[in-house]
Structure formats: structure tokens, C-alpha cells
FIGUKE-726220 format. One record per residue: chain; residue number from 1; x, y, z of N, C-alpha, C, CB in turn. Coordinates in steps of 0.1 Angstrom, whole numbers. Glycine has a CB too. Layout:
<rs>
  mol  seq    n_X    n_Y    n_Z   ca_X   ca_Y   ca_Z    c_X    c_Y    c_Z   cb_X   cb_Y   cb_Z
    A  NUM      X      Y      Z      X      Y      Z      X      Y      Z      X      Y      Z
...
</rs>
This chain:
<rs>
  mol  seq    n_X    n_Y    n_Z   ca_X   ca_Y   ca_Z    c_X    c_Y    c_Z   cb_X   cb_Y   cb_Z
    A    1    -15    524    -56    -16    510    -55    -30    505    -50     -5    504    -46
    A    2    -34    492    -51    -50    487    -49    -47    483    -39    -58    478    -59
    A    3    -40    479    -31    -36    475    -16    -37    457    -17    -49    482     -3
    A    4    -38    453    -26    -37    440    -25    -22    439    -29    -48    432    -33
    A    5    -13    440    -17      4    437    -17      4    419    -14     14    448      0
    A    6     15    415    -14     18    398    -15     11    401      3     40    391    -20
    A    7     12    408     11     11    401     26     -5    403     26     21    408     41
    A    8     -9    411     25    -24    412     21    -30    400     14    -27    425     13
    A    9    -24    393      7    -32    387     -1    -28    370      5    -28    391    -17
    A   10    -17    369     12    -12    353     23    -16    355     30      0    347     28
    A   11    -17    367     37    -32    366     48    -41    361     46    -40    376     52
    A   12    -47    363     35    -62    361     37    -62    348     28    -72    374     32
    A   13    -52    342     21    -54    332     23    -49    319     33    -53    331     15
    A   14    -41    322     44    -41    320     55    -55    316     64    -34    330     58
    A   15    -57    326     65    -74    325     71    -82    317     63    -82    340     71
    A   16    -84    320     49    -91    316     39    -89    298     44    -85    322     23
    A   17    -81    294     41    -77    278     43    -80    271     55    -64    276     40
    A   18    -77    280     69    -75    275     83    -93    279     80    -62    285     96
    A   19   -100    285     77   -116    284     81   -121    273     68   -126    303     80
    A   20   -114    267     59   -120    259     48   -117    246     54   -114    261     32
    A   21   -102    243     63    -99    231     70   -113    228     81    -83    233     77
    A   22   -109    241     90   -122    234    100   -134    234     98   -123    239    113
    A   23   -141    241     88   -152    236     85   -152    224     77   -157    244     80
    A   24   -144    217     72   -144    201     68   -138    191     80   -134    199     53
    A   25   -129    194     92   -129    189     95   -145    192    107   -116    187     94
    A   26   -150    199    108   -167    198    113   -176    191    109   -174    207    112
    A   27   -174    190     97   -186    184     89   -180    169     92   -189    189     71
    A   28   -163    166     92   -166    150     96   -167    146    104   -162    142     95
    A   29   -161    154    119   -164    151    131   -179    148    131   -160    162    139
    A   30   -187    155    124   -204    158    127   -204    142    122   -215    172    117
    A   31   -203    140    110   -210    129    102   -202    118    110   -206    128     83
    A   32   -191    114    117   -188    105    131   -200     97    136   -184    114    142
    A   33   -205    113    142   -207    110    153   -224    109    153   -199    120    163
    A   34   -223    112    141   -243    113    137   -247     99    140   -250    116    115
    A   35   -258     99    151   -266     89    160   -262     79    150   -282     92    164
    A   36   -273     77    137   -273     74    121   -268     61    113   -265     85    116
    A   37   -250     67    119   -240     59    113   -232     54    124   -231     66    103
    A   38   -238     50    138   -235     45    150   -234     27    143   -249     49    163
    A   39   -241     24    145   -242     10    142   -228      6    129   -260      8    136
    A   40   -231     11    118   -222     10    105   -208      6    112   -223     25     95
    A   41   -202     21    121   -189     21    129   -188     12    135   -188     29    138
    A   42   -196      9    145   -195     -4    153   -192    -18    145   -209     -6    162
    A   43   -200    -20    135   -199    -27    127   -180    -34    119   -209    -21    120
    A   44   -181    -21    117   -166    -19    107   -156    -16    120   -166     -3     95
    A   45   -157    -17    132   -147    -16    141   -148    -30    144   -147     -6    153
    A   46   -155    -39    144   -151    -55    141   -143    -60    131   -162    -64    139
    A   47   -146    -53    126   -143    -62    108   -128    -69    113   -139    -46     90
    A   48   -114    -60    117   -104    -68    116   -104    -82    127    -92    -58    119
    A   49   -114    -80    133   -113    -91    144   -118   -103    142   -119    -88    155
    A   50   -127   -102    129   -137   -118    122   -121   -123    112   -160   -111    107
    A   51   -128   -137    120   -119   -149    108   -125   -152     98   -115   -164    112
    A   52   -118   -151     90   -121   -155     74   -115   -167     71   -116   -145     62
    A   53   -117   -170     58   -111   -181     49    -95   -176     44   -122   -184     34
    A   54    -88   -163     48    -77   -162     41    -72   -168     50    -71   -149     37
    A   55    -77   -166     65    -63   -167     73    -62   -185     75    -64   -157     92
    A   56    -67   -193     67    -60   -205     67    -44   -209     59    -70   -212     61
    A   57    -42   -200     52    -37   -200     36    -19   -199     46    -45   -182     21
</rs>
């Protein structure tokens, strides 16, 4: 046999996936928190709080 059995092969994609998750969830933690896109956030964490013209209606 070539040793790639069914548990040999959900291992490693086990691992495979749990290292593909946290390296995306790194990259968005990173892009968060990048100096960069400080302002933009701040910005868009007002947004629900400005009155508009709907909320007359």
C-alpha cells in the first residue's frame, strides 16, 4: 500500500485547514488593526449613530 489510508489523509487535512483558517484569520486581524485603516473604522463605527433623512419617514 502507498500509506495514504483515509486517516492519513483527514489528518492532514485537518491540519491543512486549521493552518489555512488562522492564517486568514491573521491576515484580518493584521489588516484591523493596520495604523492605515484607523481612521476609515472610526469613521464607520459612527455611521449607525448619524441621522439621516430616512428616520423621518
Amino acid at each position: 500500500m502507498s500509506g495514504l489510508d483515509y486517516e492519513t489523509v483527514a489528518r492532514f487535512a485537518q491540519q491543512g485547514g486549521t493552518l489555512y483558517f488562522a492564517a486568514i484569520f491573521a491576515a484580518g486581524v493584521a489588516y484591523a488593526l493596520w495604523p492605515k485603516h484607523k481612521e476609515a473604522f472610526q469613521r464607520l463605527a459612527q455611521l449607525p449613530l448619524e441621522k439621516d433623512e430616512s428616520d423621518n419617514v
